[in-house]
Structure formats: C-alpha cells, structure tokens
Backbone as numpy.savetxt, mean C-alpha at the origin, in Angstrom:
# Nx Ny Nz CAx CAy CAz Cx Cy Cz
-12.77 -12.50 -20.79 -12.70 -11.18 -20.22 -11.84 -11.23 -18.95
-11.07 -10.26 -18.60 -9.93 -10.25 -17.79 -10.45 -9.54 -16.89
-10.56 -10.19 -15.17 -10.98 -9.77 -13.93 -9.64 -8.54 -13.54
-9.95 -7.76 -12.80 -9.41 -7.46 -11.69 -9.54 -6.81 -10.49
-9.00 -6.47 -9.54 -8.94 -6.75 -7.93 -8.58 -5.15 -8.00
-9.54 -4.17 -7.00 -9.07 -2.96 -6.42 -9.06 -3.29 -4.87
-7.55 -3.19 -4.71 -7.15 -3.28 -3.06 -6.44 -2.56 -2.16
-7.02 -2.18 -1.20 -6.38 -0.69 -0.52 -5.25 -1.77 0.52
-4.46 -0.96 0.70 -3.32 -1.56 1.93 -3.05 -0.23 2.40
-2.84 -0.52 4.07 -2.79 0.47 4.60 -1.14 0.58 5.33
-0.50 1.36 5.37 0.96 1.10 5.81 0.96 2.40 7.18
1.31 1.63 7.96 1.83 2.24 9.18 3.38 2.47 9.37
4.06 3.83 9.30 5.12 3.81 9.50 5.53 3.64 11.16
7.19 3.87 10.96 7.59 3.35 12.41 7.28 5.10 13.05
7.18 5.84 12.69 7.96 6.86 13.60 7.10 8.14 12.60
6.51 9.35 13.40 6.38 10.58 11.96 7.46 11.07 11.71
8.39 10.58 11.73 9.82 10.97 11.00 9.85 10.79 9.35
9.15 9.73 9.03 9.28 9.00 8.06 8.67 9.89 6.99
9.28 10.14 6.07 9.42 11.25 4.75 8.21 9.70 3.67
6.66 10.24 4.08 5.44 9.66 3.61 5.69 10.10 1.83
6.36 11.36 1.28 6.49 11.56 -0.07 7.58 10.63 -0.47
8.71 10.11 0.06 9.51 9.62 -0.46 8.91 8.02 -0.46
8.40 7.75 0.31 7.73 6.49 0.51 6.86 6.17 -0.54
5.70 6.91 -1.09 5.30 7.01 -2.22 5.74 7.22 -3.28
6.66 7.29 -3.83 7.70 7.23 -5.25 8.29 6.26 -5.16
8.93 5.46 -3.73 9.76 4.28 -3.84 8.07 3.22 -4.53
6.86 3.40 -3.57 6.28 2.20 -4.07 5.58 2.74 -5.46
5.84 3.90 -6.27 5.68 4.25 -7.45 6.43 3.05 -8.67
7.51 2.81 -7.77 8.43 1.70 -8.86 8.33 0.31 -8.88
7.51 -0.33 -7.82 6.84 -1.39 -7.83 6.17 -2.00 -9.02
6.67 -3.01 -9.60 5.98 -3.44 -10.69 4.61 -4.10 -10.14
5.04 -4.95 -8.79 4.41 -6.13 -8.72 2.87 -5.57 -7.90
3.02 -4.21 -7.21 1.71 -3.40 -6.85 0.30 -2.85 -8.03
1.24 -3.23 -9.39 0.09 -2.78 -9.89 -0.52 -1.78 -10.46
-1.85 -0.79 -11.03 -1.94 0.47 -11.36 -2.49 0.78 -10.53
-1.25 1.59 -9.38 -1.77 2.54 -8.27 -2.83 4.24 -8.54
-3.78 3.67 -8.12 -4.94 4.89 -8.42 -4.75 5.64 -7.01
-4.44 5.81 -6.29 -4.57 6.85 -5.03 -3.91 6.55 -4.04
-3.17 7.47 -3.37 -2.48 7.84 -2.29 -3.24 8.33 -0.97
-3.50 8.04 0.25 -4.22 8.77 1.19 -3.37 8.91 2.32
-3.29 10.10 2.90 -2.13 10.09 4.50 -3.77 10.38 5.55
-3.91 9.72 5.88 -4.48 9.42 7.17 -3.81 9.84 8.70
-4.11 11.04 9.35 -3.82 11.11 11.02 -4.28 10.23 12.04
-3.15 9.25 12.44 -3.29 8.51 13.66 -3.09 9.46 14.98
-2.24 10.00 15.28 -1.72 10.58 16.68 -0.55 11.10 16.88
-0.56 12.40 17.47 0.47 13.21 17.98 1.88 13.33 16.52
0.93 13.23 15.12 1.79 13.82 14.01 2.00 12.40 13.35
1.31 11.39 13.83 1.97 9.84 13.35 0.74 9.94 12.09
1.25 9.68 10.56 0.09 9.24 9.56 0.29 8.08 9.09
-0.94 7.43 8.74 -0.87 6.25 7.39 -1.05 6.53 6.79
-0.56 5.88 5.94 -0.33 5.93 4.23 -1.39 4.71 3.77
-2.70 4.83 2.66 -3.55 3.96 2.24 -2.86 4.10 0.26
-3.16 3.18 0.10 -2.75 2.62 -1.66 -3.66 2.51 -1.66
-4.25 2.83 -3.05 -5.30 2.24 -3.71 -5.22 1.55 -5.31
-4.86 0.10 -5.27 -4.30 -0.35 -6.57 -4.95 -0.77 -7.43
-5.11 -1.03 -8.80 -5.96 -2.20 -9.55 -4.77 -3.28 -9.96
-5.34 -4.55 -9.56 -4.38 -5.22 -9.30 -5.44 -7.10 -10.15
-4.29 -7.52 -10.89 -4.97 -8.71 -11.18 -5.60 -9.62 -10.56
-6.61 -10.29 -11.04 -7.21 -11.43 -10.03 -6.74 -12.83 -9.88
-5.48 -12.78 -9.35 -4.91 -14.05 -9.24 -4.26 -14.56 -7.33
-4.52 -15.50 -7.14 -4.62 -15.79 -5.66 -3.12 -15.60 -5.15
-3.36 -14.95 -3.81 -1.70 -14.42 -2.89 -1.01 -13.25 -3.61
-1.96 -12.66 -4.08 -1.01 -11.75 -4.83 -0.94 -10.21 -3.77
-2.36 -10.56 -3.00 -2.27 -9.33 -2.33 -1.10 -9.55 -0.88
-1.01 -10.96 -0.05 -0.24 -11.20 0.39 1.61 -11.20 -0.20
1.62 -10.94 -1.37 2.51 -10.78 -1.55 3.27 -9.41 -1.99
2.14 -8.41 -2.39 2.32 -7.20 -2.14 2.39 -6.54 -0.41
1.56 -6.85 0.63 1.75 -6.75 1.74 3.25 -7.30 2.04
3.77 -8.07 1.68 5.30 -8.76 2.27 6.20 -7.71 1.73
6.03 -7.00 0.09 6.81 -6.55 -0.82 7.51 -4.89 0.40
5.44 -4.43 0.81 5.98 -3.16 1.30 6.31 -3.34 2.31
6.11 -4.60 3.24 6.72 -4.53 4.86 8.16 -4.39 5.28
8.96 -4.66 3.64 10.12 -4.95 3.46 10.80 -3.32 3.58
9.94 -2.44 3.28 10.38 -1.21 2.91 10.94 -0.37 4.29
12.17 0.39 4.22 12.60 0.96 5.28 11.25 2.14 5.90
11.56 2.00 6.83 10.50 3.04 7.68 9.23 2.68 7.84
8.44 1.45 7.09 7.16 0.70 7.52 7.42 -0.36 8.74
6.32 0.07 9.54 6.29 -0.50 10.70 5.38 -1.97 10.23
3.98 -2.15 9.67 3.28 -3.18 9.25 2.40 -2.53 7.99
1.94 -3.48 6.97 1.01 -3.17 6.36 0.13 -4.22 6.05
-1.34 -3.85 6.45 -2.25 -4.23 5.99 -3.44 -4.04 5.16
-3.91 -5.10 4.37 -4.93 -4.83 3.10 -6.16 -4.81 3.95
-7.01 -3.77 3.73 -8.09 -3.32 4.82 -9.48 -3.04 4.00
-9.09 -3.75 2.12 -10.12 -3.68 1.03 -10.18 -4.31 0.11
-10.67 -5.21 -0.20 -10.12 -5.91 -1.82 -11.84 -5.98 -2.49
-11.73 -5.76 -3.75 -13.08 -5.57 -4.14 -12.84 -6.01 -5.98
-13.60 -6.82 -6.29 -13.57 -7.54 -7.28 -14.28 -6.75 -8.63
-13.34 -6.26 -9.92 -14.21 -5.20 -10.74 -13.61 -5.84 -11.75
C-alpha cells in the first residue's frame, strides 16, 4: 500500500506587488509539487499576503526540501517554508 505526505508550505513574497494569481498557475505546472489540494492568501501587513499550498505529495525522504528549494527559486518569493507535513 502506497503512503503519502500532505504538506503545507508557506511562501512569503518580496513585496505586495507580487501578482499572488500568477504565482499560483506558475506553481500549477510543477510536476515535482505534487496534487495541489488548496491555495490560501493569508494577510501579513500593510497589504503584504502569504501564499499557503496544500499538496499530497509522496512519502519519500527530502522531497519536501526539495520542493521548498523548487519555489524559492521562483521570481517574486522572498522564502518558503513547510509549516505542516502529515502522514495519510
């Protein structure tokens, strides 16, 4: 029987400039993220949001570190971190 991993990552952009819909379609094309179940924009301050993923993602080791590297890479993310991983 085949495990897998639901893991939220949370992405902080640089600036509320940052077009949060376009950001979500680029990581729509991500193979290596997985079957993304939910999108959340979260209010930090003075118009700044995060963006939370919510993926099902296989149970195999560094994979979430390597999705964290995939989106840090992405223009307009400031850092992202996995802030959930839960074993189903």
């Amino acid at each position: 029987m085949s495990r897998g991993v639901l893991a939220t990552f949370k992405i902080m952009p640089e600036s509320p400039e940052v077009d949060l819909e376009a950001l979500k379609n680029t990581i729509k094309t991500f193979e290596t993220i997985g079957d993304i179940r939910d999108f959340k924009e979260e209010p930090i301050a003075f118009g700044l949001k995060s963006l939370s993923v919510l993926t099902l993602i296989a149970d195999e080791g560094g994979l979430t570190e390597k999705i964290e590297t995939k989106l840090s890479e992405l223009e307009g993310v400031q850092s992202v971190e996995t802030v959930g991983v839960t074993l189903i």
